[in-house]
mmCIF file of the C-alpha atoms, coordinates in Angstrom:
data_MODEL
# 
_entry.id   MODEL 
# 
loop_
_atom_site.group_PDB 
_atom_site.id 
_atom_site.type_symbol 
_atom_site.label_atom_id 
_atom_site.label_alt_id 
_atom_site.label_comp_id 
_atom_site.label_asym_id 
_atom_site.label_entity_id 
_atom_site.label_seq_id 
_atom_site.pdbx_PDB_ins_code 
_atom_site.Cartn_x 
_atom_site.Cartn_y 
_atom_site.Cartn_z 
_atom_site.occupancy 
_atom_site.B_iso_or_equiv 
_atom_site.pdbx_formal_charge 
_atom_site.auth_seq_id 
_atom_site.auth_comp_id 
_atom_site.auth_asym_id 
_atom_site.auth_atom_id 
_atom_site.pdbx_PDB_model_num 
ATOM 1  C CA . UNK A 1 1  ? 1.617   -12.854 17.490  1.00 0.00 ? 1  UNK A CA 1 
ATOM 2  C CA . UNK A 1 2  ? -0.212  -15.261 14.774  1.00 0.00 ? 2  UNK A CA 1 
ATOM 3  C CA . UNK A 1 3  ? 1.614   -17.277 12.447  1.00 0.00 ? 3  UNK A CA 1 
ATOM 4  C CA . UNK A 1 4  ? 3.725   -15.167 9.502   1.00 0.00 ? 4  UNK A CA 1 
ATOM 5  C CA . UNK A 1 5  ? 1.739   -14.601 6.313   1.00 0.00 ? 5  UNK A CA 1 
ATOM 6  C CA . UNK A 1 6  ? 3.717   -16.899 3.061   1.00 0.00 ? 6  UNK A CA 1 
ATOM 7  C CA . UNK A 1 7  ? 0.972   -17.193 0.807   1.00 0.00 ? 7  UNK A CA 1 
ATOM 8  C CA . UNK A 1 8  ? 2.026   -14.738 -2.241  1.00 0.00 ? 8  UNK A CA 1 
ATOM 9  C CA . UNK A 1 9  ? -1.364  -13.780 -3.467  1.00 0.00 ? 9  UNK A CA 1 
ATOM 10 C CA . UNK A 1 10 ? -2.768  -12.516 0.445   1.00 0.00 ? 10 UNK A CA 1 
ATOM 11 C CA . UNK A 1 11 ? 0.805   -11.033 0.799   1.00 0.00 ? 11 UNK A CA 1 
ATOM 12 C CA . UNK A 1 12 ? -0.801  -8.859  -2.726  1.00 0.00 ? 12 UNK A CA 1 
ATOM 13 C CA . UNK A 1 13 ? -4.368  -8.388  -1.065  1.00 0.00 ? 13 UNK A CA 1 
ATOM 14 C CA . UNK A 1 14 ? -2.746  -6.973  1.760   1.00 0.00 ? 14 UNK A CA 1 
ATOM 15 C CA . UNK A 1 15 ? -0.729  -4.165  -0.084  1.00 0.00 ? 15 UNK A CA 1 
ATOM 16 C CA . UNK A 1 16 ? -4.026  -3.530  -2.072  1.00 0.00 ? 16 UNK A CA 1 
ATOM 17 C CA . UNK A 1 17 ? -5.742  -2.988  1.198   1.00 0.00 ? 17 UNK A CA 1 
ATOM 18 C CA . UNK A 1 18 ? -3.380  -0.570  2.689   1.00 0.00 ? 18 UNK A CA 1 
ATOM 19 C CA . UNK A 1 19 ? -3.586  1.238   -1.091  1.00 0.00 ? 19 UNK A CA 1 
ATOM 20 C CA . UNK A 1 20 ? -7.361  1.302   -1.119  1.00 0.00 ? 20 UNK A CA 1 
ATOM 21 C CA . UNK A 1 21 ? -7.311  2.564   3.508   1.00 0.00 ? 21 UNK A CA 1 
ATOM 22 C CA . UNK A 1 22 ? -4.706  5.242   2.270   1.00 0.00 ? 22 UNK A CA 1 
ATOM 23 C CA . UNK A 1 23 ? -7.570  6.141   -0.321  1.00 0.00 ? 23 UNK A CA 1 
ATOM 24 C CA . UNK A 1 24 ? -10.240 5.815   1.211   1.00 0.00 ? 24 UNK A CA 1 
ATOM 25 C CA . UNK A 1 25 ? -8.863  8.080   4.453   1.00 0.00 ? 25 UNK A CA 1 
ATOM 26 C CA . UNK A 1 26 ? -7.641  10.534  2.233   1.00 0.00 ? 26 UNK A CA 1 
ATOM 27 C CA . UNK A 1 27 ? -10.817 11.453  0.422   1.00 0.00 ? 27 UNK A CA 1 
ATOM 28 C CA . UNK A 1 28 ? -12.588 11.310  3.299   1.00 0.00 ? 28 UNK A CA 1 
ATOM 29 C CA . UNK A 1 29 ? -10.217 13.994  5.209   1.00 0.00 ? 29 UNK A CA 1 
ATOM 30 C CA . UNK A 1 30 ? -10.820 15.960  2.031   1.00 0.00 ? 30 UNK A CA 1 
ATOM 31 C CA . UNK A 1 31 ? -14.057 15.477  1.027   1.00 0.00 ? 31 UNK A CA 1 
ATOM 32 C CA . UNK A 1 32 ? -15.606 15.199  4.978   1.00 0.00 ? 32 UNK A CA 1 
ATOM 33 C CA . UNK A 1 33 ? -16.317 17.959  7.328   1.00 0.00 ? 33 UNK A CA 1 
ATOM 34 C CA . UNK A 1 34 ? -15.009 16.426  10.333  1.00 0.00 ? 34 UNK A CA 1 
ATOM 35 C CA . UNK A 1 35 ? -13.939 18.016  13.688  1.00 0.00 ? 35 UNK A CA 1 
ATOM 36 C CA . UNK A 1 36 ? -10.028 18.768  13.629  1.00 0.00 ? 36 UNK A CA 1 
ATOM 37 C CA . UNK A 1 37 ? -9.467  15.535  15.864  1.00 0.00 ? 37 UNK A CA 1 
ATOM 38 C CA . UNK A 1 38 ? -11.353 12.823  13.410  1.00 0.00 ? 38 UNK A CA 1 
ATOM 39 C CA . UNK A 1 39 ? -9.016  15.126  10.145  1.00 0.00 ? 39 UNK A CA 1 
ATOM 40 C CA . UNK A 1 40 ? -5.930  14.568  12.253  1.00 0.00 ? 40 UNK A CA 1 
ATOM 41 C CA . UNK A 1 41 ? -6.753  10.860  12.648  1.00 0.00 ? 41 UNK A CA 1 
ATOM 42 C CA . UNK A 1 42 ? -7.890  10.578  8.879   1.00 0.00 ? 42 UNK A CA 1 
ATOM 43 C CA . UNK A 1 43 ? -4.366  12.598  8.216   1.00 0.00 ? 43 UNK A CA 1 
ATOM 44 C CA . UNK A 1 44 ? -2.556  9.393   10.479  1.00 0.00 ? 44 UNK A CA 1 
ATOM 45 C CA . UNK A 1 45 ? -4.137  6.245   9.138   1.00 0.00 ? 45 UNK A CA 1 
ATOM 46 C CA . UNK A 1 46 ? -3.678  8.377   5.230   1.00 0.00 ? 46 UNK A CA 1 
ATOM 47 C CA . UNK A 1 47 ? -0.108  8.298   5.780   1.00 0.00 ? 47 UNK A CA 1 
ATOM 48 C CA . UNK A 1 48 ? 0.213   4.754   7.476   1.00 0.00 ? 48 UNK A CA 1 
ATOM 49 C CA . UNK A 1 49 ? -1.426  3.378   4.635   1.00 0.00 ? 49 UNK A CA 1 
ATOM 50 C CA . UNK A 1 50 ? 0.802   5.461   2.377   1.00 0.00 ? 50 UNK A CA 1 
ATOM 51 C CA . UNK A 1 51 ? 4.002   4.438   3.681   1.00 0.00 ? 51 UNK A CA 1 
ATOM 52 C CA . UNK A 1 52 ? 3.472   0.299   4.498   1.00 0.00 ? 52 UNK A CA 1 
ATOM 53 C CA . UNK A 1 53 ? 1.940   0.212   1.047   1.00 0.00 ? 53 UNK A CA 1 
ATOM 54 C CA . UNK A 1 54 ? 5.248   2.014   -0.223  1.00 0.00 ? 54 UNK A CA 1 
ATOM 55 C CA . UNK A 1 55 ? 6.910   -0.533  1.764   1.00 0.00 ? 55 UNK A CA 1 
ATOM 56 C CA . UNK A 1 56 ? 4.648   -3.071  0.080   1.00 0.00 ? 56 UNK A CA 1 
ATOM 57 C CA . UNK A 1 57 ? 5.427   -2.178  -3.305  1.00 0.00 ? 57 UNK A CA 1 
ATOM 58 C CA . UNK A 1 58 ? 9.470   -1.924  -2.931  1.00 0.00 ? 58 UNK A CA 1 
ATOM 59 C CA . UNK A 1 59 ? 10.431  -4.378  -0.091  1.00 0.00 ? 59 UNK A CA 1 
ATOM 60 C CA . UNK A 1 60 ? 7.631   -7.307  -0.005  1.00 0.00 ? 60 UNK A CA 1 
ATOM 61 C CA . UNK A 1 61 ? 7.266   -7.398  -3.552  1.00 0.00 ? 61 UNK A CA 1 
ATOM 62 C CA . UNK A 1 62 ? 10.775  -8.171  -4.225  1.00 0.00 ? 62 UNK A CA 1 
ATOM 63 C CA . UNK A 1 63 ? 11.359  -10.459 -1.039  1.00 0.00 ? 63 UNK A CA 1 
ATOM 64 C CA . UNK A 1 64 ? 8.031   -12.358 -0.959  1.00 0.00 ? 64 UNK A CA 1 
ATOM 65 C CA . UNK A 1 65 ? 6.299   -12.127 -4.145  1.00 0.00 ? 65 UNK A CA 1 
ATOM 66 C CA . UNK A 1 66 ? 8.788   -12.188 -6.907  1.00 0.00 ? 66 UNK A CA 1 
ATOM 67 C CA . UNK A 1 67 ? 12.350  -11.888 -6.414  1.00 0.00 ? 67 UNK A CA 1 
ATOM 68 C CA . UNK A 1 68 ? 13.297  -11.028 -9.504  1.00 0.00 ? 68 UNK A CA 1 
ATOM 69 C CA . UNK A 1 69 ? 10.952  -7.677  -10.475 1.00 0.00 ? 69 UNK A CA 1 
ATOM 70 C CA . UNK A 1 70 ? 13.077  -5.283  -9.444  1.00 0.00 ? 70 UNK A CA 1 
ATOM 71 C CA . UNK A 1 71 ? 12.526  -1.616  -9.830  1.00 0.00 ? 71 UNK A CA 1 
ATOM 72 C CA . UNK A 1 72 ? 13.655  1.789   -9.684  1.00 0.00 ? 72 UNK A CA 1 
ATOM 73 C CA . UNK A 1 73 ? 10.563  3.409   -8.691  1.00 0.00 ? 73 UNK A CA 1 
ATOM 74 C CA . UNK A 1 74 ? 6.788   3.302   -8.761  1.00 0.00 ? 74 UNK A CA 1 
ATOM 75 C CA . UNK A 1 75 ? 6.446   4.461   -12.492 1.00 0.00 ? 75 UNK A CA 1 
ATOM 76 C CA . UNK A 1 76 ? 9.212   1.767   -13.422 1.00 0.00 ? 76 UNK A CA 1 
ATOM 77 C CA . UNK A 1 77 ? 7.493   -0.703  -11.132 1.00 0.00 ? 77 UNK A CA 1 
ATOM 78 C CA . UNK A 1 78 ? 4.006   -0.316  -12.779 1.00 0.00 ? 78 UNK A CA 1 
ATOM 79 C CA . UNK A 1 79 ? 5.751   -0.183  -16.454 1.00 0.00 ? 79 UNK A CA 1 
ATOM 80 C CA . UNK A 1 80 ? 7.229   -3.762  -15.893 1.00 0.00 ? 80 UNK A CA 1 
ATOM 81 C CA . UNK A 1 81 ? 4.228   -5.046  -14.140 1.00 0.00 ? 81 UNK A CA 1 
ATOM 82 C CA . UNK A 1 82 ? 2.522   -3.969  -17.428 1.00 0.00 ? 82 UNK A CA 1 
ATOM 83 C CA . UNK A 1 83 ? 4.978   -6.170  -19.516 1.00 0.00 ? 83 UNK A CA 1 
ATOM 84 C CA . UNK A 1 84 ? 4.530   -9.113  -17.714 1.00 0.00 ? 84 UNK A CA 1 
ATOM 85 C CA . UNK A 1 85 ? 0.965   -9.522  -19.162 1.00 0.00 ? 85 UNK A CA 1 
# 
């Protein structure tokens, strides 16, 4: 296992990039005529993505990034991210 990731602003570009795969997979399972296997895989990675960059938002942001932006939800998360600038 390589060393743990502390640097706050790839700790962001991470949760962008699972965002941006759970994006990217799910247009293409909806847009793509694929064979049923390569859909079901799309359908996988689409909600991998989904869920560590849920975990991204409300764990890893809090613990890592900034401890004190707490949030209720995603709404209330993107409302107080707005503040801050």
């Amino acid at each position: 296992m390589g060393p743990d990731l502390t640097n706050k602003r790839w700790i962001v570009v991470k949760g962008i990039l699972f965002a941006l795969l759970a994006l990217l997979a799910g247009i293409l399972q909806v847009a793509g005529d694929f064979p049923i296997w390569q859909e079901a895989a799309l359908l996988v990675v689409c909600i991998w993505a989904s869920c560590r960059f849920y975990y991204f938002l409300f764990h890893c942001i809090q613990a890592y990034v900034d401890p004190g932006l707490k949030s209720a939800g995603v709404m209330d998360l993107l409302e107080k991210i707005w503040r801050r600038r």
